[in-house]
C-alpha positions, 0 to 999 in steps of 0.5 A: 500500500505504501509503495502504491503510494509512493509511485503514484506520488512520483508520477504526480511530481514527474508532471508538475515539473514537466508544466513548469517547464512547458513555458521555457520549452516554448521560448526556446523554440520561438527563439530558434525559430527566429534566430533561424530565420534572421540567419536565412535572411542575412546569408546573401542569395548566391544570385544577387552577389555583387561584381565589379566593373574596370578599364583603362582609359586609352586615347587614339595614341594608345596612351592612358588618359589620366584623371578621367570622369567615370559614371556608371548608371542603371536604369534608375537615377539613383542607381549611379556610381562615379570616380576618377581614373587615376594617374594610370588611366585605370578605374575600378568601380566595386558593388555593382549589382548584378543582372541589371544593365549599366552603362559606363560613360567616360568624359576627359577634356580634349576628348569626345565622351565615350559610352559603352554599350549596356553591360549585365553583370553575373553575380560576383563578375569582374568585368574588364572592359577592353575598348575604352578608347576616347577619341580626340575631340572635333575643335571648331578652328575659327579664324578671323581674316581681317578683311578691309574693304578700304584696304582691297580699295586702295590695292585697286586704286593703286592698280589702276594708278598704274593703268597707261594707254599705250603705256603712256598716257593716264587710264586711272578712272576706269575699272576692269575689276569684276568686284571692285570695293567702293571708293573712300571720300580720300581715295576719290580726291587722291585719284582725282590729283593724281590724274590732275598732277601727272605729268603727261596729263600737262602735256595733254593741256599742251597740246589741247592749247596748241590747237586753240591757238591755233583756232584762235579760240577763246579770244585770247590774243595770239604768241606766246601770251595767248598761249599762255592763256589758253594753257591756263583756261584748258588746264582750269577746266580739265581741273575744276571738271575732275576736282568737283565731277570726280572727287567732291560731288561723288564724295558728297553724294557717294557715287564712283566716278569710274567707268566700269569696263563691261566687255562682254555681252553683244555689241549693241549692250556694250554701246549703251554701257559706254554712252550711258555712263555720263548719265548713269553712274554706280553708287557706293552702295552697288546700285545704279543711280542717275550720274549726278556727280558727272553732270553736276561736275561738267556743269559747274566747272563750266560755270565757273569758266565765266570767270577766267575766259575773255569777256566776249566768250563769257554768258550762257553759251559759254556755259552750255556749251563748255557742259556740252562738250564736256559730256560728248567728251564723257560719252565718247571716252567710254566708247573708246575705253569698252572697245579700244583702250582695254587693248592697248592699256597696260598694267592692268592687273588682269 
């Protein structure tokens, strides 16, 4: 009876502890049922390990470029990387996650920008790009010429200083330059003195006066005195004509006063050129006008011959008729220069 007891006693004690150790079996096992699952959570998936991407960066020359700007970028904007290449040209840009497509961009001054295609890492990969080969960058050289339309003018000018009929006689105010620069007011009064002041153009008056002494014209008296005279008044009127039709007028109301020699085309074009010219005139601005410097300069001059010819020669027939002459000379000089001084001119840098 006694040992009946007993074991039923055991039994009972042999329950209440393994109740009292229920609690503690349960924390134990939520405890490693946690600690087992932090542990899978932190054991990197063997798919999602990280690579590396690397290069040297190389010119056309083959030699390293040094210092250069590496971005690396995903297709999200925040998934970026950047560095520097260092001394060596070479680069190394670690963690890069793999399975997504990134694009490396290479920037050096001197060079054009260098992308690669996309590259996709496999897991722990160590890429090593082998084309990244900058080229030199296209430099836009712009260089300014000077060009000075006064400059070009006075090498014109200066041509046409050297232009001689049959070597001889002065042919500086007509212009066989396709594209000829306009005038300055200087160039008009320089070229204007200097047909003035060359000297066959004192022999020209010479010889003008020589044939009015002997047509007794104007009515200067005869020998050498009226020679005199007749010299002066021819060398007056050429010089008042050329100063204020060739220099002042043209000057104050910008207009060339050369012919321009036109030279081809029919016959018939190159007539009307040449007769028109005391009458149509090229403006500074390249645009024809109405030849108001020729036909100012041949009025005026001849106005102003009333006041050194004999009082029996002045009056309005004198005026009208120096100005008439004077045109009818304009007219048949640029006959002469479309059709026959281009031949025998020299010097004419053509």
């Amino acid at each position: 009876m006694t040992k009946g007891v007993s074991l039923k006693m055991h039994r009972h004690s042999t329950n209440r502890r393994a109740k009292a150790l229920q609690p503690f079996v349960l924390l134990v096992g939520l405890a490693s049922v946690f600690t087992a699952s932090t542990l899978a959570q932190q054991v990197p998936n063997p798919d999602d390990r990280p690579g590396s991407i690397a290069a040297t960066v190389m010119d056309p020359n083959d030699d390293t470029v040094p210092n250069a700007a590496i971005v690396l970028q995903g297709r999200e904007s925040s998934d970026r990387h950047t560095t520097l290449a260092n001394e060596n040209g070479f680069f190394e840009i670690r963690n890069v996650r793999s399975g997504i497509p990134y694009r490396v961009t290479v920037h050096a001054n001197g060079f054009t920008d260098w992308t690669s295609p996309p590259i996709v890492l496999q897991p722990n990969q160590y890429k090593l790009l082998t084309d990244c080969r900058l080229r030199l960058q296209d430099v836009q050289t712009t260089i300014n010429v000077g060009y000075s339309s006064v400059q070009v003018a006075k090498q014109q000018v200066a041509t046409e200083e050297k232009q001689r009929v049959l070597g001889i006689i002065p042919n500086f105010y007509v212009v066989y330059d396709r594209n000829p620069e306009p005038l300055t007011p200087r160039l008009k009064f320089e070229l204007a003195m200097k047909v003035s002041t060359d000297p066959v153009t004192a022999l020209g008056i010479g010889f003008v006066a020589g044939i009015r002494q002997a047509a007794d014209s104007p009515d200067f008296q005869l020998g050498a005195k009226g020679y005199g005279q007749r010299y002066g008044v021819t060398a007056a009127n050429g010089f008042t004509d050329i100063l204020i039709g060739g220099a002042i007028l043209p000057s104050l109301l910008h207009q060339d006063p050369r012919y321009f020699y036109q030279g081809t085309g029919t016959k018939k074009s190159r007539i009307l050129h040449a007769i028109s010219n005391p009458f149509i005139c090229r403006g500074d601005n390249g645009q024809m006008q109405p030849n108001y410097s020729s036909l100012g300069g041949d009025l005026i001059s001849a106005g102003m011959s009333n006041a050194y010819y004999p009082q029996s020669n002045r009056g309005p027939g004198l005026v009208f008729g120096n100005f008439a002459i004077g045109t009818a000379e304009r007219a048949i000089s640029s006959l002469a220069q479309e059709f026959l001084f281009r031949r025998i001119t020299t010097k004419t840098g053509k």
